[in-house]
C-alpha positions in Angstrom: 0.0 0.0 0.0 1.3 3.2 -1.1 0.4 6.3 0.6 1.5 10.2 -1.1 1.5 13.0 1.2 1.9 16.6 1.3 5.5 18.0 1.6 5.9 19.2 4.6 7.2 23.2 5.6 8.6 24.2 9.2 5.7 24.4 11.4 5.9 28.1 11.8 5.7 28.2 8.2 2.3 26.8 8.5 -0.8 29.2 8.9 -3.9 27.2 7.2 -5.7 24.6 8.8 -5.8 22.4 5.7 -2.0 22.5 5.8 -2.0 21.3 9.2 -3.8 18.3 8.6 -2.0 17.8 5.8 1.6 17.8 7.7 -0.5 15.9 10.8 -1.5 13.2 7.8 1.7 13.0 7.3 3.7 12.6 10.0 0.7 9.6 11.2 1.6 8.0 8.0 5.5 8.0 8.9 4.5 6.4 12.4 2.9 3.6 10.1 4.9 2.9 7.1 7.3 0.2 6.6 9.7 1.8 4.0 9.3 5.8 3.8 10.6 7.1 0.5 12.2 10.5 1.2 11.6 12.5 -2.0 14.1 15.3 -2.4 14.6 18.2 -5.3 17.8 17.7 -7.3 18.8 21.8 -7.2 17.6 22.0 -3.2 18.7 18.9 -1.7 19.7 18.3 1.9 17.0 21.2 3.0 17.2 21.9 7.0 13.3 20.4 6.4 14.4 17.1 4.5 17.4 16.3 7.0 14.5 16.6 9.5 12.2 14.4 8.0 15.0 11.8 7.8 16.4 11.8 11.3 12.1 11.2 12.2 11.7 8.6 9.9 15.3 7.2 11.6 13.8 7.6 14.9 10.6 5.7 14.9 12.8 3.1 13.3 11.2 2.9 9.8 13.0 1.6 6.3 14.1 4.6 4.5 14.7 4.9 0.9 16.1 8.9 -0.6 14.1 9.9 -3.6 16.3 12.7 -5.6 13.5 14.3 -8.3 14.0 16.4 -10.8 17.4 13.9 -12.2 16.9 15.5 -15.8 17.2 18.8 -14.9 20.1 18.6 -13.4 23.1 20.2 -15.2 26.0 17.7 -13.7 24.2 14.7 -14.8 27.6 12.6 -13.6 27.5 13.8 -10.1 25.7 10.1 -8.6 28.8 9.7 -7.0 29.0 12.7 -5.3 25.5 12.3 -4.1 26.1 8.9 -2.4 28.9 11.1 -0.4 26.4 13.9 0.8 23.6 11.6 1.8 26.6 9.9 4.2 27.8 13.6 4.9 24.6 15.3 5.8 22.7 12.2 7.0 25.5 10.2 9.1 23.4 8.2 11.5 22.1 6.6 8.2 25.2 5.5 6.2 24.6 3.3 2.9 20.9 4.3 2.5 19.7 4.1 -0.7 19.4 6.7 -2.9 17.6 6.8 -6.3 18.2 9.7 -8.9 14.7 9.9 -10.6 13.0 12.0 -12.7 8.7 12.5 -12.3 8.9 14.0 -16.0 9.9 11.4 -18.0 9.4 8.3 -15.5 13.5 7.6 -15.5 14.6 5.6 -12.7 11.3 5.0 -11.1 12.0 1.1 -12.0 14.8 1.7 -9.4 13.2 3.4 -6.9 10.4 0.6 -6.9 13.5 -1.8 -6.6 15.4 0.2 -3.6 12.1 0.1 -1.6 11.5 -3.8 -2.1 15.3 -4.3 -1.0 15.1 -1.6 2.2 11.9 -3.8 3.4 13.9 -6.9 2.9 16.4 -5.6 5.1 14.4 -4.5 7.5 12.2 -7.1 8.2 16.0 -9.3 7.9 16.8 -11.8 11.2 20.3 -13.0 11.9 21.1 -15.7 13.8 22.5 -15.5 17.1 25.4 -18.1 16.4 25.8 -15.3 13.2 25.7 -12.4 15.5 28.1 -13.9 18.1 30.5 -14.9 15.7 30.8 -11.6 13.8 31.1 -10.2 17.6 33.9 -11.8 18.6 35.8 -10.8 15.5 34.8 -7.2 16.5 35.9 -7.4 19.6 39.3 -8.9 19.0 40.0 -5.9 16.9 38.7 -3.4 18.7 38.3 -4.7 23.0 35.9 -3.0 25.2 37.2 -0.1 27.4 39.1 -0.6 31.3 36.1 -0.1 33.6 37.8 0.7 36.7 41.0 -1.2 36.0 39.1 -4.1 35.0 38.4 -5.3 31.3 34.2 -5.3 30.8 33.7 -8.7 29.6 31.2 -9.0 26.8 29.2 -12.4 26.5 27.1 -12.6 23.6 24.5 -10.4 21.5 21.4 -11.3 20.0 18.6 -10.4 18.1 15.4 -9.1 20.0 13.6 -8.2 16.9 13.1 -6.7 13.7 11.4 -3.7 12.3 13.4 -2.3 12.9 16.4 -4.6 13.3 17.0 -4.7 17.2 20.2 -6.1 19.2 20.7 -6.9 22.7 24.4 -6.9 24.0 25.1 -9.3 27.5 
């Protein structure tokens, strides 16, 4: 089920009722997706707005898939690259997201962004066995051991899985 809602200005931006309930619509649907699909202008990317949609949809622990519109308009056409290092600059707590360079005009790269949504909700809904987990762990740790708590080493058992959606770990 797809849901499209209104973009979404700063709230003192906001002045009609209609635009409230639009942004209130919004947000409820955010609280209830699975994947969100961030949709972003290719000229005004990275927005104070936009990086504050993200870090919500990060918060309430959704799948989240960047959207960058307007792909044919864009005058450095090459610059993909250097959009996969913005998204990690400006959106850090979300490193290797995907993002999809799309255009609404011509229907370019939508394939893609139907694609990127179906792999971020395999992801997310993804469980990892705890032998997995625990193995990976103690790699981890042998590169990198925990810190001197008091003079004495903290001694890490085992981690596990609690749950996913979004992908949850407990550390004993």
């Amino acid at each position: 089920i797809f849901h499209d809602t209104a973009g979404m200005r700063r709230k003192s931006r906001i002045d009609e009722k209609l635009e409230k309930l639009a942004v209130s619509d919004a947000l409820e649907a955010i609280r209830f997706a699975e994947v969100v699909i961030v949709l972003m202008d290719a000229e005004h990317a990275f927005e104070e707005q936009d990086l504050r949609i993200a870090d919500l949809i990060e918060r309430e622990g959704r799948a989240i898939v960047i959207g960058i519109n307007k792909w044919d308009a864009k005058s450095d056409r090459g610059a993909a690259g250097k959009l996969r290092a913005e998204v990690d600059h400006w959106l850090p707590q979300m490193r290797g997201v995907p993002v999809v360079a799309l255009s609404g005009l011509t229907g370019e790269g939508v394939e893609r962004l139907m694609q990127a949504v179906i792999d971020a909700h395999t992801i997310w809904n993804k469980r990892v066995s705890t032998a997995g987990l625990n193995r990976w762990f103690e790699e981890v740790t042998a590169a990198h051991p925990p810190p001197a708590v008091s003079g004495r080493r903290l001694r890490l058992n085992y981690i596990t899985q609690a749950k996913a959606r979004p992908p949850s770990f407990i550390l004993f």
